[in-house]
MMTF fields as JSON, N, C-alpha, C and O atoms, coordinates in Angstrom:
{
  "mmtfVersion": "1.0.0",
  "mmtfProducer": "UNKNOWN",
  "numBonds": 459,
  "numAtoms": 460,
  "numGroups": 115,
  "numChains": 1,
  "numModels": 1,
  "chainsPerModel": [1],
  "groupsPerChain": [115],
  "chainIdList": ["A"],
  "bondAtomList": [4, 2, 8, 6, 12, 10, 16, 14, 20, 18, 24, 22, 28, 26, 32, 30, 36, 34, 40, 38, 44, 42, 48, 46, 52, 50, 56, 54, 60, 58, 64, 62, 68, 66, 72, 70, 76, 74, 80, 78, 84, 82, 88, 86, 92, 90, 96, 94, 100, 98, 104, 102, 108, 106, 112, 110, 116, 114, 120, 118, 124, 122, 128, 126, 132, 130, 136, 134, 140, 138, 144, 142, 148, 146, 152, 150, 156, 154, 160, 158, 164, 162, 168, 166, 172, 170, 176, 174, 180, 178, 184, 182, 188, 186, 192, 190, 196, 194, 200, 198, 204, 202, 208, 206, 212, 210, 216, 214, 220, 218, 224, 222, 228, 226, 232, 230, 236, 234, 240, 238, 244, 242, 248, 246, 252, 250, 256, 254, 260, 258, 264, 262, 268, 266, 272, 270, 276, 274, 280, 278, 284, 282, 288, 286, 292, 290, 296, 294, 300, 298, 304, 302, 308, 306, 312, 310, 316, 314, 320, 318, 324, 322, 328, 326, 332, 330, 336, 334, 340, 338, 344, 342, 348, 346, 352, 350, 356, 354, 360, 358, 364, 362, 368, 366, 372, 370, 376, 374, 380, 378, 384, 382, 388, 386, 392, 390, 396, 394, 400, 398, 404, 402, 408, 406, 412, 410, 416, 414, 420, 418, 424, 422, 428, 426, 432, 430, 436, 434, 440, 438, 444, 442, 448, 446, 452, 450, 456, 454],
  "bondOrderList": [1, 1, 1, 1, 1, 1, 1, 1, 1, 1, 1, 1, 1, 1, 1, 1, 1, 1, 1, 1, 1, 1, 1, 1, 1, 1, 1, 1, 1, 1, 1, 1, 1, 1, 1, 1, 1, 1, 1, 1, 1, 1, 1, 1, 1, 1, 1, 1, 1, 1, 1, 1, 1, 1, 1, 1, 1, 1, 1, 1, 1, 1, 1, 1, 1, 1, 1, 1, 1, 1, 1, 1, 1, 1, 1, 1, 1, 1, 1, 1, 1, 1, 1, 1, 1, 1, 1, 1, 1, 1, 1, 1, 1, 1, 1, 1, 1, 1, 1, 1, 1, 1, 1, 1, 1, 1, 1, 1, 1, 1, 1, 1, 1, 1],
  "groupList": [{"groupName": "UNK", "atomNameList": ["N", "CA", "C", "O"], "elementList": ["N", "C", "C", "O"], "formalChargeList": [0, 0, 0, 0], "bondAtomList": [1, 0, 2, 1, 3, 2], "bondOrderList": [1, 1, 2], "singleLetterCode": "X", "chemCompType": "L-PEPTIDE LINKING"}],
  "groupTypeList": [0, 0, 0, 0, 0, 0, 0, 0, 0, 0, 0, 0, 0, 0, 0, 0, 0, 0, 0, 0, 0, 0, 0, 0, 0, 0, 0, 0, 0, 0, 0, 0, 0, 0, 0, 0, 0, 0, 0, 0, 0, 0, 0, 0, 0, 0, 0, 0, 0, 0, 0, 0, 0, 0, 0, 0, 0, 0, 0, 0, 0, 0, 0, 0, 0, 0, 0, 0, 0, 0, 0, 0, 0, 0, 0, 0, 0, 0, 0, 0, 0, 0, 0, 0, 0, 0, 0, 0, 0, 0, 0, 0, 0, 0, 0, 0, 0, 0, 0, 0, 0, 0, 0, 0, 0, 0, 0, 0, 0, 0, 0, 0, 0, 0, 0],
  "groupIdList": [1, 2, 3, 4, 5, 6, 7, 8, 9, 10, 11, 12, 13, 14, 15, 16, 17, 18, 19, 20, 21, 22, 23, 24, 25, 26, 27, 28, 29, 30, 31, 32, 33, 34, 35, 36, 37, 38, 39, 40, 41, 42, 43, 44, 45, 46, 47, 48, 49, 50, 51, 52, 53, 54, 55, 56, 57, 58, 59, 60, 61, 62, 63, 64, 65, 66, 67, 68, 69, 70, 71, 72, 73, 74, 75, 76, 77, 78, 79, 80, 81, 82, 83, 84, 85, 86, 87, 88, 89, 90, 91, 92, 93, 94, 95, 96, 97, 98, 99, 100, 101, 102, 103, 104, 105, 106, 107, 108, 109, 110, 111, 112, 113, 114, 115],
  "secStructList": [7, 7, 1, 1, 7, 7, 7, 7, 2, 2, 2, 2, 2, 6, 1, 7, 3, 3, 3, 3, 3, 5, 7, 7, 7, 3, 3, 7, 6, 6, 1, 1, 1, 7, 7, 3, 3, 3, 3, 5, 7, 7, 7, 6, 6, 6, 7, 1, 7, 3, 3, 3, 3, 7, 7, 6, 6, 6, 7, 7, 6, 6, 6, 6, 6, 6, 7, 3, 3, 3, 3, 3, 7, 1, 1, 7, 7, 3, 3, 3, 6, 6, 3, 3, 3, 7, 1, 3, 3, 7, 3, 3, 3, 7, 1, 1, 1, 7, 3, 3, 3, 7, 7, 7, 1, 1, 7, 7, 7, 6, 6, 3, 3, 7, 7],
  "xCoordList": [-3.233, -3.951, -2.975, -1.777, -3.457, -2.925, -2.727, -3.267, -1.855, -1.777, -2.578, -2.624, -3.199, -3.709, -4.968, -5.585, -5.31, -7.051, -7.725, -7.327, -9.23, -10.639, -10.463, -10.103, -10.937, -11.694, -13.243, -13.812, -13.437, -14.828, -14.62, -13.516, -15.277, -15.068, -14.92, -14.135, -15.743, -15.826, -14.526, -13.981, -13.999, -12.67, -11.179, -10.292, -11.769, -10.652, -10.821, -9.839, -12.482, -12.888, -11.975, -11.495, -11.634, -11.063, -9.346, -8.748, -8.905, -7.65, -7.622, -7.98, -7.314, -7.369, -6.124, -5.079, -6.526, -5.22, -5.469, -6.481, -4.647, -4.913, -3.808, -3.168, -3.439, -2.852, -2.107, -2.814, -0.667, -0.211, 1.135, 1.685, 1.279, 2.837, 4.124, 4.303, 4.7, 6.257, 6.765, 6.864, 6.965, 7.422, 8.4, 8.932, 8.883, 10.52, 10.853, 10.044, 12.426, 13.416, 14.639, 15.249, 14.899, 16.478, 16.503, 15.663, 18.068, 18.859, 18.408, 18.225, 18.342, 18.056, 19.504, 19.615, 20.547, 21.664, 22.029, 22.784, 21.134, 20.892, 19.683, 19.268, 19.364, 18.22, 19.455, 20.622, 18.763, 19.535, 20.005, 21.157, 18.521, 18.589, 18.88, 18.505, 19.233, 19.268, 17.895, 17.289, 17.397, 16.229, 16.336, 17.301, 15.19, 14.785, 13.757, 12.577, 14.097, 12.641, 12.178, 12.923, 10.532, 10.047, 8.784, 8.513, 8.337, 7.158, 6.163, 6.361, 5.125, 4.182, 2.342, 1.242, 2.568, 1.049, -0.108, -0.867, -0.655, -2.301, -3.623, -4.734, -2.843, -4.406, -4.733, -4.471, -5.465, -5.792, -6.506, -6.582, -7.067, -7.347, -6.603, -6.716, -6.062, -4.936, -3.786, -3.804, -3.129, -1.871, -0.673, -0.633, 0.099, 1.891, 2.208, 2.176, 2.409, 2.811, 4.406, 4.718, 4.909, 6.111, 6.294, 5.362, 7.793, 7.732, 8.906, 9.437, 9.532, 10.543, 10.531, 9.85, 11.136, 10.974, 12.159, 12.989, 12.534, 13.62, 13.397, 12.85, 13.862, 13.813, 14.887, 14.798, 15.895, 17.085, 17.573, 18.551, 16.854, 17.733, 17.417, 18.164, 16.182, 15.367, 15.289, 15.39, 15.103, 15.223, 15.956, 16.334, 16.417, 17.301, 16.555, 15.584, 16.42, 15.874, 15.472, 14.327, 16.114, 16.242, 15.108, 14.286, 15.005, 13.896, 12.833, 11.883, 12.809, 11.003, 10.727, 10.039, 10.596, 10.002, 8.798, 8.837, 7.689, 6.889, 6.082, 4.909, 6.978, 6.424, 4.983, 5.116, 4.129, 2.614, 2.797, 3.033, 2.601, 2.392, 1.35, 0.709, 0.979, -0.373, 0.482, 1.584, -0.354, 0.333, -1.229, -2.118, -1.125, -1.911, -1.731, -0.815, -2.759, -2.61, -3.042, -2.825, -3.841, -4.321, -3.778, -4.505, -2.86, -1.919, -1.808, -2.566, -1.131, -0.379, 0.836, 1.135, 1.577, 2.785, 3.87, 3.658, 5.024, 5.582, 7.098, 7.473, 7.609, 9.562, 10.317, 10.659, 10.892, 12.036, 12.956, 13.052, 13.989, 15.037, 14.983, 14.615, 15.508, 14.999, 13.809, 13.319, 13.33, 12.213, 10.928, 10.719, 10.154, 8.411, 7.527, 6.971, 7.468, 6.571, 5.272, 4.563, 4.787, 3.283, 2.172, 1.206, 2.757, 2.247, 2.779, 3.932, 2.535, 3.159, 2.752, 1.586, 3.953, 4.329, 3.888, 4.455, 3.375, 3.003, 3.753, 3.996, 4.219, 5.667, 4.987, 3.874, 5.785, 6.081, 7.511, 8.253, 7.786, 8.98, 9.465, 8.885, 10.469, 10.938, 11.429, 11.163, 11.906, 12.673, 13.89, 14.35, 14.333, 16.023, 15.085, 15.492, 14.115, 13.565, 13.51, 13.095, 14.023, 14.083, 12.83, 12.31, 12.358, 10.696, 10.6, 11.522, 9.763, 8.983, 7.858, 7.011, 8.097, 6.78, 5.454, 5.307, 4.518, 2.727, 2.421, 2.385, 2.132, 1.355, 0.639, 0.877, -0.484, -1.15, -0.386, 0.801, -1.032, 0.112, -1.11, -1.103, -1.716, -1.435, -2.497, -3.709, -1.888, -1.634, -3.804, -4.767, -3.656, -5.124, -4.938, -3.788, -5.626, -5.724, -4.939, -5.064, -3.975, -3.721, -5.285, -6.234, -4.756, -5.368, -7.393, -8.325, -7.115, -7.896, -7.876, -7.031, -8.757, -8.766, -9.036, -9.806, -8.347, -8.429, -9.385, -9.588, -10.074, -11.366, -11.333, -12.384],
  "yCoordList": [-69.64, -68.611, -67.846, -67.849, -67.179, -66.684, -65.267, -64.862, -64.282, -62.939, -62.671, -61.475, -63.515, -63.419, -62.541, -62.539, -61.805, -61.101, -62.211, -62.843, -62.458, -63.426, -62.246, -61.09, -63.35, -63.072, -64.078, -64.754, -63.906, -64.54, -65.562, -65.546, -66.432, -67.261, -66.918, -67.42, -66.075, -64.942, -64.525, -64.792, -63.994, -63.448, -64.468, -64.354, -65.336, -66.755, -67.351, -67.749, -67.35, -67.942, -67.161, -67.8, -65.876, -64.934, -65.498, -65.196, -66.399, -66.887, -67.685, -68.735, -67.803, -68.95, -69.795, -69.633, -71.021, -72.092, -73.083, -73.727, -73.475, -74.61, -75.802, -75.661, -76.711, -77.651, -78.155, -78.639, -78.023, -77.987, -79.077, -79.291, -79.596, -80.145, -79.303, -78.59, -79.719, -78.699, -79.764, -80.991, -78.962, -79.67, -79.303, -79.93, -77.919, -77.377, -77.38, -77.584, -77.092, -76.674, -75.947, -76.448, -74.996, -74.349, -73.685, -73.156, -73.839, -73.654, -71.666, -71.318, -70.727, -69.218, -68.478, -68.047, -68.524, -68.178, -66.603, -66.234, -65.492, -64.139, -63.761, -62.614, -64.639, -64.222, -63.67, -64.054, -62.727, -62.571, -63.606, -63.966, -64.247, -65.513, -66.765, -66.574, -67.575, -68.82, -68.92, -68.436, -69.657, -70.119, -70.885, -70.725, -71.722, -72.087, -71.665, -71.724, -71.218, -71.012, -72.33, -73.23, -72.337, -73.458, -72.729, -71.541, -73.808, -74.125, -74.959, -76.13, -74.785, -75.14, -75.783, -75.251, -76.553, -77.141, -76.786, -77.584, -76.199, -75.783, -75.933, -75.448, -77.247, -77.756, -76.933, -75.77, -77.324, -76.517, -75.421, -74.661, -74.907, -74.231, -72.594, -71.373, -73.341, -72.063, -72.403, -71.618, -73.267, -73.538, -73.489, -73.558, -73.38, -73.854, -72.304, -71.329, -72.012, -70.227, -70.508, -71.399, -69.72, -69.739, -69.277, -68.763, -69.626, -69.277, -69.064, -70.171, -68.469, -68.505, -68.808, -68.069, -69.903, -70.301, -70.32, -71.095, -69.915, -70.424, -71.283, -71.09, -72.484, -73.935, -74.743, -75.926, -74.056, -74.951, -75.692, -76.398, -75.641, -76.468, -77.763, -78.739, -77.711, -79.307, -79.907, -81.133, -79.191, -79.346, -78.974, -77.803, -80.096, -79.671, -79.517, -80.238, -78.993, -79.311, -80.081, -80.046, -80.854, -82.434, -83.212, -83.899, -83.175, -84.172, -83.249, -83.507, -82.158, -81.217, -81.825, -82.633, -82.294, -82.672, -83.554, -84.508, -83.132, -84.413, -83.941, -84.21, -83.128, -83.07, -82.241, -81.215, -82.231, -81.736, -80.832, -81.254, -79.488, -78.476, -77.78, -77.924, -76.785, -76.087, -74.464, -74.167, -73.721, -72.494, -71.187, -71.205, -70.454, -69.113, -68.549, -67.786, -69.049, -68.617, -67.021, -66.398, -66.745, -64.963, -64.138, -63.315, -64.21, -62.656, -61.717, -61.67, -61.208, -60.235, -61.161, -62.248, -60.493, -60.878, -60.077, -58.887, -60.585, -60.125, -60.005, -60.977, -59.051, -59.247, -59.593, -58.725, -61.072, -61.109, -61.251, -62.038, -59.859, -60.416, -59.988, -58.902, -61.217, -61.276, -62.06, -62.148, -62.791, -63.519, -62.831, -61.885, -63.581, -63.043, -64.062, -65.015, -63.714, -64.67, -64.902, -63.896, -65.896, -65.434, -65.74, -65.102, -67.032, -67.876, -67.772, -67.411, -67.93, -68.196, -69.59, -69.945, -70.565, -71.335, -71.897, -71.181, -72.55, -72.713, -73.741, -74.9, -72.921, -74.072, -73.812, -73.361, -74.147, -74.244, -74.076, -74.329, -73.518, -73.446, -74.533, -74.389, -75.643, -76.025, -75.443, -74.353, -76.233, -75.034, -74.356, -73.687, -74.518, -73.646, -72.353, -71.201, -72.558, -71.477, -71.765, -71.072, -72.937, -73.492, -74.12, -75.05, -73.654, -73.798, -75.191, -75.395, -76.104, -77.559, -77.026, -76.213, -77.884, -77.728, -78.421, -79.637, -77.545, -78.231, -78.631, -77.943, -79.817, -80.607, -81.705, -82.011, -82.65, -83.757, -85.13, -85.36, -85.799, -86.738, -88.213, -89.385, -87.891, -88.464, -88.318, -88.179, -88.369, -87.465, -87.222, -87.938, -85.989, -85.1, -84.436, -84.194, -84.212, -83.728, -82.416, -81.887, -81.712, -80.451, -79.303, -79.444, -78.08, -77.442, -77.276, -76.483, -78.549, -78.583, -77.322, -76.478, -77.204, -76.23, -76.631, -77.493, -75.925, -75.926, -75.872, -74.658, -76.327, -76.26, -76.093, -76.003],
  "zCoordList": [91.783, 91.048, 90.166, 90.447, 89.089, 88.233, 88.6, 89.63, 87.716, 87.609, 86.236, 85.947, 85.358, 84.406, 84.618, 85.684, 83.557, 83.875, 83.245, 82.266, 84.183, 83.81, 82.185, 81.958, 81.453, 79.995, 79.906, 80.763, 79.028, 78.27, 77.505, 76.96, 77.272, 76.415, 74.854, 74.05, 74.678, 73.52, 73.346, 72.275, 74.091, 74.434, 73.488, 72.642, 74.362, 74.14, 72.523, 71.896, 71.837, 70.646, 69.759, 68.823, 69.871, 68.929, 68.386, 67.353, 69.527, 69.352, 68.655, 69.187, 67.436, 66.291, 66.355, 65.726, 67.509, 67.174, 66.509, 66.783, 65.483, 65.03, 65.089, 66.131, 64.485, 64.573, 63.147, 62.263, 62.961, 61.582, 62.139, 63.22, 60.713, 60.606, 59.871, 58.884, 60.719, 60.437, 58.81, 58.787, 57.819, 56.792, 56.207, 55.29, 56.79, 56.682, 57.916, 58.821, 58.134, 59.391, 58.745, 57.801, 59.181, 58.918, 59.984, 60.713, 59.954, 61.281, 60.714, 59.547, 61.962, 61.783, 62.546, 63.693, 61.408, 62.323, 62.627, 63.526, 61.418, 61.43, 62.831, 63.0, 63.5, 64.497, 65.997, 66.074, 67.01, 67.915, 68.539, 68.779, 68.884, 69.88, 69.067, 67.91, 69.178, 68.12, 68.373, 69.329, 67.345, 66.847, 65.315, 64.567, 65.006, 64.15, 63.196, 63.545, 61.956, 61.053, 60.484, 60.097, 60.478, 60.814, 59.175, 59.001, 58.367, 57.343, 57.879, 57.558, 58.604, 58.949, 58.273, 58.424, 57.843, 57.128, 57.594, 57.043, 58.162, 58.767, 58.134, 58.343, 56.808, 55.736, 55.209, 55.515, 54.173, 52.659, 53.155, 52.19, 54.101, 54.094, 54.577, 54.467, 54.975, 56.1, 54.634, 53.686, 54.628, 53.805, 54.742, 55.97, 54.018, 54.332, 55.375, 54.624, 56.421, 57.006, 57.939, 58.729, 57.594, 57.836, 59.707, 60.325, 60.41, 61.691, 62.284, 62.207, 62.739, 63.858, 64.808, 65.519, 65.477, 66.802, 67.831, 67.355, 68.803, 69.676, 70.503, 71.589, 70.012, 70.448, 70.014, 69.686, 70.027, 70.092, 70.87, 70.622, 72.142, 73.128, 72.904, 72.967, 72.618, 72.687, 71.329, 71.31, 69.976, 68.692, 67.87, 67.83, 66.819, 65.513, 64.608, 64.84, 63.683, 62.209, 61.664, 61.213, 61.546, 60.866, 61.883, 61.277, 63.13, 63.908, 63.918, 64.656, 63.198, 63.672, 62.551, 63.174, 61.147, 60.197, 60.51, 61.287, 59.811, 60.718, 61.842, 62.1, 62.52, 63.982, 64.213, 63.547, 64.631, 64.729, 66.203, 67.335, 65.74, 66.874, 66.634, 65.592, 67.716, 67.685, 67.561, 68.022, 66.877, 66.162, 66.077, 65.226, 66.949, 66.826, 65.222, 64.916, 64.236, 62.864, 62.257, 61.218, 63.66, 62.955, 63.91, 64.467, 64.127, 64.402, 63.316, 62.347, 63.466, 62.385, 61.803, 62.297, 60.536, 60.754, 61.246, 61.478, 61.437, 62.751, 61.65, 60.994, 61.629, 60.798, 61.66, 62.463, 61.831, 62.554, 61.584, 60.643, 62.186, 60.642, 59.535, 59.087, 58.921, 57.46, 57.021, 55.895, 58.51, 58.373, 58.797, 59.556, 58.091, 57.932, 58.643, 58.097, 60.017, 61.079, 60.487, 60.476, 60.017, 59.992, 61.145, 61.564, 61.479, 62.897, 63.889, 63.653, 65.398, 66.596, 66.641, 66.469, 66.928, 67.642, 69.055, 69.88, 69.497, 70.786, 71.668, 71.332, 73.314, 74.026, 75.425, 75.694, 76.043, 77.781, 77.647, 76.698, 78.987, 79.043, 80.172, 81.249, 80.114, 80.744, 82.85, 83.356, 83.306, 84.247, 84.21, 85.135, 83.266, 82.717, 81.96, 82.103, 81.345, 80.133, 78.667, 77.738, 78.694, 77.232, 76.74, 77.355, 75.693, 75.195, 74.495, 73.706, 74.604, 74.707, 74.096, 74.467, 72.721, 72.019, 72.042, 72.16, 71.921, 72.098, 71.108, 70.088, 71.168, 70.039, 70.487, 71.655, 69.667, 69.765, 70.433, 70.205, 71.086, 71.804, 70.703, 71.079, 69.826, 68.529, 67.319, 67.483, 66.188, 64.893, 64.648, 64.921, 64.085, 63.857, 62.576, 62.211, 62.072, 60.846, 61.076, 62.18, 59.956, 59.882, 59.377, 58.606, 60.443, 60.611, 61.195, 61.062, 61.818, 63.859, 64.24, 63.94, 64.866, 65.573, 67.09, 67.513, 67.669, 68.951, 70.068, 70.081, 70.966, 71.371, 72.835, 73.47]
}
């Protein structure tokens, strides 16, 4: 069992995840934590939204290209930095704490939504 509070389904509909491809990577060497800023595709309708992620343990730059993750698109945006979050990122954390990214185990249109 969880420490989580029951919500509604209503509750949960309000969370807009969708499903985008990473089509930038740069290394984020001004962030506290290492991390990566990440350009995310979420389809013509959402467009290209930018991200910070700390996921260095498991990813470089160069291999996220391509890669299809699921990303909370209506937050706020968030300043890390000098960077301008627009999306969250969606992980698990390993058992060290190092975050494993969520995505399709195979390829869906950008910007799916989550169900």
């Amino acid at each position: 069992m969880t420490d989580a509070p029951t919500i509604t389904y209503d509750e949960f509909a309000k969370v807009d995840i969708r499903l985008g491809t990473i089509v930038q990577a740069e290394p984020f060497p001004e962030a506290r934590k290492p991390a990566i800023k990440l350009w995310v595709d979420f389809g013509p309708d959402i467009g290209v939204k930018k991200s910070s992620a700390q996921i260095t343990v498991h990813y470089d730059p160069a291999g996220l290209i391509g890669k299809q993750v699921m990303g909370v698109v209506n937050f706020p945006p968030r300043q890390i930095g000098p960077v301008r979050s627009e999306v969250l990122i969606l992980g698990v954390m390993d058992p060290s704490g190092a975050v494993i990214l969520i995505g399709p185990d195979q390829p869906a249109p950008n910007g799916a939504k989550m169900h």
